[in-house]
N, C-alpha and C positions, 0 to 999 in steps of 0.2 A: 581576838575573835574576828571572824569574818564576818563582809555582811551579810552572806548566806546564813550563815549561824545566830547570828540577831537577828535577822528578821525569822528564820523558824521560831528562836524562840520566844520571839514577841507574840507570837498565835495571831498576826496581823494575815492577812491572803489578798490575794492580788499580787499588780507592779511595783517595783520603788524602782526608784533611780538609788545608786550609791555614787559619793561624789566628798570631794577634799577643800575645804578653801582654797585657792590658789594663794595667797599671802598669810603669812604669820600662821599657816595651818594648825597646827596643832594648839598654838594661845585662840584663835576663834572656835577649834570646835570646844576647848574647854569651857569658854562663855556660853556656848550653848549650852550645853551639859547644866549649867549651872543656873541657866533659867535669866541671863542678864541678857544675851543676845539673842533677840528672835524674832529678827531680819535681816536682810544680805539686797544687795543689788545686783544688776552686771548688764553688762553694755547688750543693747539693744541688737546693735547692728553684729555683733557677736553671733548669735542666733541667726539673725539673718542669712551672712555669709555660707555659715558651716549648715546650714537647713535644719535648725534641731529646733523642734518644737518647744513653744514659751510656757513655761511652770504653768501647772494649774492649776485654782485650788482645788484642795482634797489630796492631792497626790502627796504620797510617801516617798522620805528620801531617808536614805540611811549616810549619815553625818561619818569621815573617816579621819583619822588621827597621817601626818604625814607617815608612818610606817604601812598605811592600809587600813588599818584595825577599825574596826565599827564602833563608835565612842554613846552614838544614841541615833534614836529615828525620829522624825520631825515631821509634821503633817502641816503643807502650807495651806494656809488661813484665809489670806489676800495678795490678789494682784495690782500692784497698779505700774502705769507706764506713760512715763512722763518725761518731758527735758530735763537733764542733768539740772541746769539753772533752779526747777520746778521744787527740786525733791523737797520734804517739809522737814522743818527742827523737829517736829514727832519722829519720822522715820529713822532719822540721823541719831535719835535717843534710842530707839530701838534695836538699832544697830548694836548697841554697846560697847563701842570701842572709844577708847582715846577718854577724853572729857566728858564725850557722850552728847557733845554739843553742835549744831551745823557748822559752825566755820570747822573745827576740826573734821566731820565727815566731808567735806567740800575739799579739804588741804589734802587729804589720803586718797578718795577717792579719783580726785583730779589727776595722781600721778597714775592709781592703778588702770583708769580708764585707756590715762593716754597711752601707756603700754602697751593694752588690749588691742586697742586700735590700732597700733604701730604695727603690731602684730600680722593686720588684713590689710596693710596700707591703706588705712583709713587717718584724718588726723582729728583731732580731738574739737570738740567746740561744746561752749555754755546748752546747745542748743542739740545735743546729741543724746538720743532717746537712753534711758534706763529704766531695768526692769526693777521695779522695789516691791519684792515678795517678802511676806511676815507670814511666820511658822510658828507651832507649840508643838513643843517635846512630848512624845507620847512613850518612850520608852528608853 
């Protein structure tokens, strides 16, 4: 299913964004799906760069499987935006992934950051903004 197709027919109106995990795609939107993950991060200066406005809450995003496919919709709850260093063992649970514990989101994240960043020739540091938005599945 597309995300035109799930979001008709969720009877939802208005914008969504549709959008993939960049990593391990399809095992994160499954955690969604299943109600264990429901938060994500991503680099700060990500946004920056490319000029794409920072998640809001209320806003609609339709969750996609790496083939495309619309897995569920997610309406984000909270923002918050902090140093990498900052982020809280709550969040890092919320996350869902791995142990579900901060040193594990700090070990994963840390590579995925520096990526990102590599990405804008940017380099990586403790002290490098992230966005930690938490969502609930609405369909």
């Amino acid at each position: 299913m597309t995300a035109e197709q799930l979001w008709k027919q969720s009877g939802l109106t208005g914008e969504y964004e549709a959008w993939a995990f960049s990593d391990a795609t399809d095992k994160l939107a499954a955690l969604v799906c299943e109600g264990t993950k429901t938060a994500t991060c991503s680099s700060y200066d990500m946004y920056a760069v490319e000029n794409e406005p920072i998640p809001k809450v209320g806003e609609y995003s339709v969750i996609l499987d790496s083939k495309d496919n619309a897995v569920c919709i997610v309406r984000t709850t909270k923002i918050t935006i902090c140093p990498f260093k900052d982020v809280t063992a709550e969040h890092a649970y919320k996350e869902g992934e791995g142990d579900r514990s901060l040193d594990y989101w700090r070990q994963v994240h840390k590579k995925f950051l520096e990526s990102e960043l590599e990405s804008i020739d940017m380099a990586f540091s403790e002290d490098a903004k992230v966005i930690c938005e938490e969502f609930e599945v609405i369909k």
